[in-house]
Backbone as JSON Lines, residues from 0, in Angstrom:
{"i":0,"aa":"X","n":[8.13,-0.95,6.65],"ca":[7.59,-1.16,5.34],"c":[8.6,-0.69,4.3]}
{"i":1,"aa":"X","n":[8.89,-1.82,3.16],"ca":[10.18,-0.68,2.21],"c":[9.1,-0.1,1.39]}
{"i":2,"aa":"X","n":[10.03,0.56,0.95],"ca":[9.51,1.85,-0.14],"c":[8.54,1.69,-1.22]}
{"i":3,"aa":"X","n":[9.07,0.72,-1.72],"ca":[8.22,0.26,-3.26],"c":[7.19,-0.65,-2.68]}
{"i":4,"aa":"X","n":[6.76,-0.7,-1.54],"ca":[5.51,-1.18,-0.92],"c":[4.59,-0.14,-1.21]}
{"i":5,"aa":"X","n":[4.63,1.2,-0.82],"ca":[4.13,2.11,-0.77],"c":[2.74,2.38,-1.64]}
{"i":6,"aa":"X","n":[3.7,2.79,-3.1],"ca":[3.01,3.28,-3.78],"c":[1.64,1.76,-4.42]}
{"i":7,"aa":"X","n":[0.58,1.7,-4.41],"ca":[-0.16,0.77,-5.29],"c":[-0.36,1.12,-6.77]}
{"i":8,"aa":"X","n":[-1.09,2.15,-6.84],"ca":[-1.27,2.67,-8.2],"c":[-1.86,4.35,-8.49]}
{"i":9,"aa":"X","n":[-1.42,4.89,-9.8],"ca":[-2.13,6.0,-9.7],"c":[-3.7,6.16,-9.86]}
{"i":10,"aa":"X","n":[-4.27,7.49,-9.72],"ca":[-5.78,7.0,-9.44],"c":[-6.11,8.28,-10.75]}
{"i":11,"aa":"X","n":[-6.39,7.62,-11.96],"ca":[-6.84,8.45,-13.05],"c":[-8.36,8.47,-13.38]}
{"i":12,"aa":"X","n":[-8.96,9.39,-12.72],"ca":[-9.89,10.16,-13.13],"c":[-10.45,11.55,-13.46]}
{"i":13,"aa":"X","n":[-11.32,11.98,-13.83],"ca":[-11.74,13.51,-14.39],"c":[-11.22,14.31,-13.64]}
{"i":14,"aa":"X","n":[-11.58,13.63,-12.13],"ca":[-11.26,14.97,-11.33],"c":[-9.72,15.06,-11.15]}
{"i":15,"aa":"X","n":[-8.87,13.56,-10.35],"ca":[-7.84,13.95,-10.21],"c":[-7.28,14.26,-11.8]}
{"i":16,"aa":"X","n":[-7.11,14.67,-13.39],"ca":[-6.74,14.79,-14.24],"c":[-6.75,16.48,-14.1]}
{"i":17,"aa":"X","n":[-8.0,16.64,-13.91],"ca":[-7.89,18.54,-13.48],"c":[-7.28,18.98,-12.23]}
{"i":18,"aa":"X","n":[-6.84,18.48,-11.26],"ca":[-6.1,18.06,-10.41],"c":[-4.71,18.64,-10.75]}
{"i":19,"aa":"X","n":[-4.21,17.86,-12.15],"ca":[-2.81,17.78,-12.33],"c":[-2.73,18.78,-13.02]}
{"i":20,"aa":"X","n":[-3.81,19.5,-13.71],"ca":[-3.77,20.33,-14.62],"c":[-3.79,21.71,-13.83]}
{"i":21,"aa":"X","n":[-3.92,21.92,-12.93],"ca":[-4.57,23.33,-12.43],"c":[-3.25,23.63,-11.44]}
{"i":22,"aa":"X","n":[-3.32,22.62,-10.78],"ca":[-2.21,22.46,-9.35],"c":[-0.79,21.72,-9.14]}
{"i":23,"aa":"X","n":[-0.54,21.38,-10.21],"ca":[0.63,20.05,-10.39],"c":[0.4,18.94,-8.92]}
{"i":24,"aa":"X","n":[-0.56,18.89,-8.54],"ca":[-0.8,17.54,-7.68],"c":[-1.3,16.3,-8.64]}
{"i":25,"aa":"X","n":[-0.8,15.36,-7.46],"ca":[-0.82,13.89,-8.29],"c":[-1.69,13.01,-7.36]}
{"i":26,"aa":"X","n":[-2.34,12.42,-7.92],"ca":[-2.97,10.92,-7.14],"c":[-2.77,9.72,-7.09]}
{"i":27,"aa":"X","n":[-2.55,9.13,-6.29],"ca":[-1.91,7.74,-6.15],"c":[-2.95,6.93,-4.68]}
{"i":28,"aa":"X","n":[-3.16,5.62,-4.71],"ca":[-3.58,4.71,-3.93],"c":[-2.48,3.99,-3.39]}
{"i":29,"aa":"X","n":[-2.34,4.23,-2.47],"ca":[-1.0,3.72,-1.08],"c":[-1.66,2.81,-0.3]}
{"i":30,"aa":"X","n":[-0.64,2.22,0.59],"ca":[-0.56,1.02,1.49],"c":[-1.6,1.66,2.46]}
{"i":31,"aa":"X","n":[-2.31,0.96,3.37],"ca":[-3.34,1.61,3.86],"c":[-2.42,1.57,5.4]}
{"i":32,"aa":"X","n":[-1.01,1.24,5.56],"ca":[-0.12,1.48,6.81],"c":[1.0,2.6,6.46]}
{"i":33,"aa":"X","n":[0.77,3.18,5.36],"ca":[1.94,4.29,4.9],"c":[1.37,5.59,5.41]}
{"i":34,"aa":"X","n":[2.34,6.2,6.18],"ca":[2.01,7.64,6.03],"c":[2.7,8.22,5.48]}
{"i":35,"aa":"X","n":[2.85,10.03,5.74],"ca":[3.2,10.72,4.48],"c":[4.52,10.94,4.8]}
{"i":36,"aa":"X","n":[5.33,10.52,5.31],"ca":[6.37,10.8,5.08],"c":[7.36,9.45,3.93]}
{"i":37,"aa":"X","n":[6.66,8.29,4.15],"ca":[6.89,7.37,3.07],"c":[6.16,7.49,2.09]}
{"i":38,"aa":"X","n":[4.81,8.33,2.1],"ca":[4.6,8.37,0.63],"c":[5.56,9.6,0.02]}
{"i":39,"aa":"X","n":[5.94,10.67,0.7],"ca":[7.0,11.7,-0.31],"c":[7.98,11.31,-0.35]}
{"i":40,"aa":"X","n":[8.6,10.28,0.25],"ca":[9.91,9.54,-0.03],"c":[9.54,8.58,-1.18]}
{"i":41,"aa":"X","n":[8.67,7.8,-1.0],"ca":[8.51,6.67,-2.49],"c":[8.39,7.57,-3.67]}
{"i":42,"aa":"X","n":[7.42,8.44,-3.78],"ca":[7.31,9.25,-4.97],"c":[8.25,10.22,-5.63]}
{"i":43,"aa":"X","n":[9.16,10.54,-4.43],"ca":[11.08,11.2,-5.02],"c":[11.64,9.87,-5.44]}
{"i":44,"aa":"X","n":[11.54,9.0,-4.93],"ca":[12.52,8.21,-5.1],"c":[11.66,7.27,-6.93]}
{"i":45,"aa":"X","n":[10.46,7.3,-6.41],"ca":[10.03,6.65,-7.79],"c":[10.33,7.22,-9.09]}
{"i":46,"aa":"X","n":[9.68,8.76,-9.08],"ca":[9.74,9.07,-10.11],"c":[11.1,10.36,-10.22]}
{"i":47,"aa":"X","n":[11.59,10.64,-9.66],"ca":[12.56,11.62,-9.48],"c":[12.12,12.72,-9.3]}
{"i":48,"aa":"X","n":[11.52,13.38,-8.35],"ca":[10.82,14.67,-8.61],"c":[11.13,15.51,-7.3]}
{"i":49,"aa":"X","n":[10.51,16.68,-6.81],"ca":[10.63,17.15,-5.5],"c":[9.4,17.12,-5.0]}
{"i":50,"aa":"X","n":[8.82,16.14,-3.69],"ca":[7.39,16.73,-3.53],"c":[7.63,18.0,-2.12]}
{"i":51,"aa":"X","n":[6.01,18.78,-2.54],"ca":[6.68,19.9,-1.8],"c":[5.09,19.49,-0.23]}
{"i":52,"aa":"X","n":[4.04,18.69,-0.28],"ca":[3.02,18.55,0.15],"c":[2.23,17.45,0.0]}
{"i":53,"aa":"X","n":[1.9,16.49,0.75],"ca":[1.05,15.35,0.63],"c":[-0.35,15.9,1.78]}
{"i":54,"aa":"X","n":[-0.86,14.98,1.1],"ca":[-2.35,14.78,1.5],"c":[-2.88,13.64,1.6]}
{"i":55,"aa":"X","n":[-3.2,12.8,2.49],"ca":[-3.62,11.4,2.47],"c":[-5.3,11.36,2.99]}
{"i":56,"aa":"X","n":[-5.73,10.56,2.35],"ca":[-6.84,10.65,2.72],"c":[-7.59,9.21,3.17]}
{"i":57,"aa":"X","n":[-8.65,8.47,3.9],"ca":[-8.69,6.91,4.02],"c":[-10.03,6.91,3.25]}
{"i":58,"aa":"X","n":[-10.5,6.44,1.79],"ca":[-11.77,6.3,1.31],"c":[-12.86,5.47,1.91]}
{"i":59,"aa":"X","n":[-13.73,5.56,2.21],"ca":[-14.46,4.76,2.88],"c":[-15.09,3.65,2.21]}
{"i":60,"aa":"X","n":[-15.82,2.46,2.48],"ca":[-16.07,1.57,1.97],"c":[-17.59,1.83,1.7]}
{"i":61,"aa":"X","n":[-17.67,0.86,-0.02],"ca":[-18.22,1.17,-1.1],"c":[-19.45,-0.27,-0.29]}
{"i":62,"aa":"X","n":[-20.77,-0.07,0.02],"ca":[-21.66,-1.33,0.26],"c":[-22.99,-1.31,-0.46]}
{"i":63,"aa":"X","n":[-23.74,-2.09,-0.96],"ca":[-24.92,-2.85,-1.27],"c":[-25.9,-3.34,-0.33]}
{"i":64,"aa":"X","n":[-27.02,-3.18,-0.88],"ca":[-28.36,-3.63,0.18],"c":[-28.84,-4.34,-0.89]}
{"i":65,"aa":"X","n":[-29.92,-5.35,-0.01],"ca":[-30.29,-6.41,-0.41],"c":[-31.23,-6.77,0.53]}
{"i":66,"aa":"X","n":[-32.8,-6.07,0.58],"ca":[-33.06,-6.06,1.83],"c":[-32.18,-5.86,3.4]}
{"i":67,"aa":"X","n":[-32.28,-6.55,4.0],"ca":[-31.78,-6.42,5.5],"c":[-30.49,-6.49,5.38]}
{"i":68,"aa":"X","n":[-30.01,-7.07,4.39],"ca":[-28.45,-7.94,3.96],"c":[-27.08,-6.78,3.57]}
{"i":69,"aa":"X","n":[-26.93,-6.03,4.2],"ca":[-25.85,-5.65,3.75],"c":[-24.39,-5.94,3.24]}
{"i":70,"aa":"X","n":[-23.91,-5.45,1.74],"ca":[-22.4,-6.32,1.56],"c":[-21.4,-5.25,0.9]}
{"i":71,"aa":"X","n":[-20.2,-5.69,1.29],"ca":[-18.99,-5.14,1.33],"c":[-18.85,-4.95,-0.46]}
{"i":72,"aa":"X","n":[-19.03,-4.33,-1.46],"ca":[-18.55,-3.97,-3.03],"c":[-17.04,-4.22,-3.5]}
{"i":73,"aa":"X","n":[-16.77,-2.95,-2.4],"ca":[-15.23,-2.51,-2.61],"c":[-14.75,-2.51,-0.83]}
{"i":74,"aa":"X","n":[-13.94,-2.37,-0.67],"ca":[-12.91,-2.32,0.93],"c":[-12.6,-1.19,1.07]}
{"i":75,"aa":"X","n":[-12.35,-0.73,1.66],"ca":[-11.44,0.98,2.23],"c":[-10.47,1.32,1.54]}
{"i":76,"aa":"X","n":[-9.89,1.95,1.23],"ca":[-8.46,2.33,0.5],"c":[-8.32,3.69,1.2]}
{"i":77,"aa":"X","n":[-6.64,3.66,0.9],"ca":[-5.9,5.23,1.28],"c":[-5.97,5.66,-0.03]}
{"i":78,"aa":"X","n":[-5.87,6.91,-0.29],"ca":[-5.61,7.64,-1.16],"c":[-4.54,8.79,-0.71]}
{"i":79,"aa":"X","n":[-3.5,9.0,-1.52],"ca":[-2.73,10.25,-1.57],"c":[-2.41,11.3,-2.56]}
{"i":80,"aa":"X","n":[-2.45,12.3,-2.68],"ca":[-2.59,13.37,-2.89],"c":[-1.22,14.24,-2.93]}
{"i":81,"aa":"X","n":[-0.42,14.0,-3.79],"ca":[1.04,15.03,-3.61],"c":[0.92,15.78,-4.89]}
{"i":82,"aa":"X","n":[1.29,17.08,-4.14],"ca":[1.85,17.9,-4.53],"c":[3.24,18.22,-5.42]}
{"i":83,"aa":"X","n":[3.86,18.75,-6.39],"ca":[5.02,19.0,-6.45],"c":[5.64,19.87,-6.76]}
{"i":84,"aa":"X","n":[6.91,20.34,-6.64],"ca":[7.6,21.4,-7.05],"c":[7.52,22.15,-8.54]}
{"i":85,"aa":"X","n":[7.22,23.41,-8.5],"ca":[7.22,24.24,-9.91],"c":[8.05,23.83,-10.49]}
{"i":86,"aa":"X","n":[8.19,23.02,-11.91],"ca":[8.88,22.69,-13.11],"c":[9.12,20.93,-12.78]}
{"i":87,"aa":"X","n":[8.25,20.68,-12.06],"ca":[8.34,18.94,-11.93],"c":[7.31,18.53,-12.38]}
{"i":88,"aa":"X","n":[7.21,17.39,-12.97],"ca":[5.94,16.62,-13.34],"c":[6.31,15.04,-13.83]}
{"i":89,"aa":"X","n":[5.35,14.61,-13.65],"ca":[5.37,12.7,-13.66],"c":[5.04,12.0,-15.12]}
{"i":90,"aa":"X","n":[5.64,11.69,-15.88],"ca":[4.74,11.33,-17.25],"c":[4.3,10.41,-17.33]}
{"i":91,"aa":"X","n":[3.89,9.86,-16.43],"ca":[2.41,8.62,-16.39],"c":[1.42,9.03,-16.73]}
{"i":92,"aa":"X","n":[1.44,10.5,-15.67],"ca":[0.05,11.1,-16.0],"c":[-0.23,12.08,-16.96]}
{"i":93,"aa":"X","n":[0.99,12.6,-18.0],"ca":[0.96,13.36,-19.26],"c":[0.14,12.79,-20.29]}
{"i":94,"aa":"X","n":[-0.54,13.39,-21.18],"ca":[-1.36,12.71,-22.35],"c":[-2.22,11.76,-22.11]}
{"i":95,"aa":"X","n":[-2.76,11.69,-20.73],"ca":[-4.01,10.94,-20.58],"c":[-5.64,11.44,-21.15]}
């Protein structure tokens, strides 16, 4: 898989925002075939930074009822979770 496959997008919400604020960890939605050693390589290499810890996680899928009928909303996604080095930070996620 190359690199810039990796990353999909960052994942900005309340929680991961206090996230970045408390812990300098970051959230991002990855290839659901990446593990963590290509996600701390895409994210040095993306944004220039040092990561010091990833965390990946697989979200489970989002479904609807309809009587007996069950249906798919949303699909599964990975989620990742890095960490980074004291005095690094990403400015995507600054001033959100």
């Amino acid at each position: 898989m190359h690199i810039y496959e990796v990353l999909r997008r960052p994942v900005v919400t309340e929680k991961s925002i206090t996230v970045v604020e408390e812990g300098n960890r970051y959230t991002f939605e990855v290839d659901m075939r990446a593990n963590k050693l290509q996600v701390k390589e895409a994210v040095e290499l993306a944004f220039d930074v040092t990561v010091t810890d990833v965390n990946v996680v697989v979200m489970p899928v989002k479904t609807s009822r309809r009587g007996k009928r069950v249906t798919i909303r949303k699909p599964k996604w990975k989620k990742a979770v890095v960490a980074l080095a004291p005095g690094n930070s990403i400015q995507l996620f600054e001033g959100v």
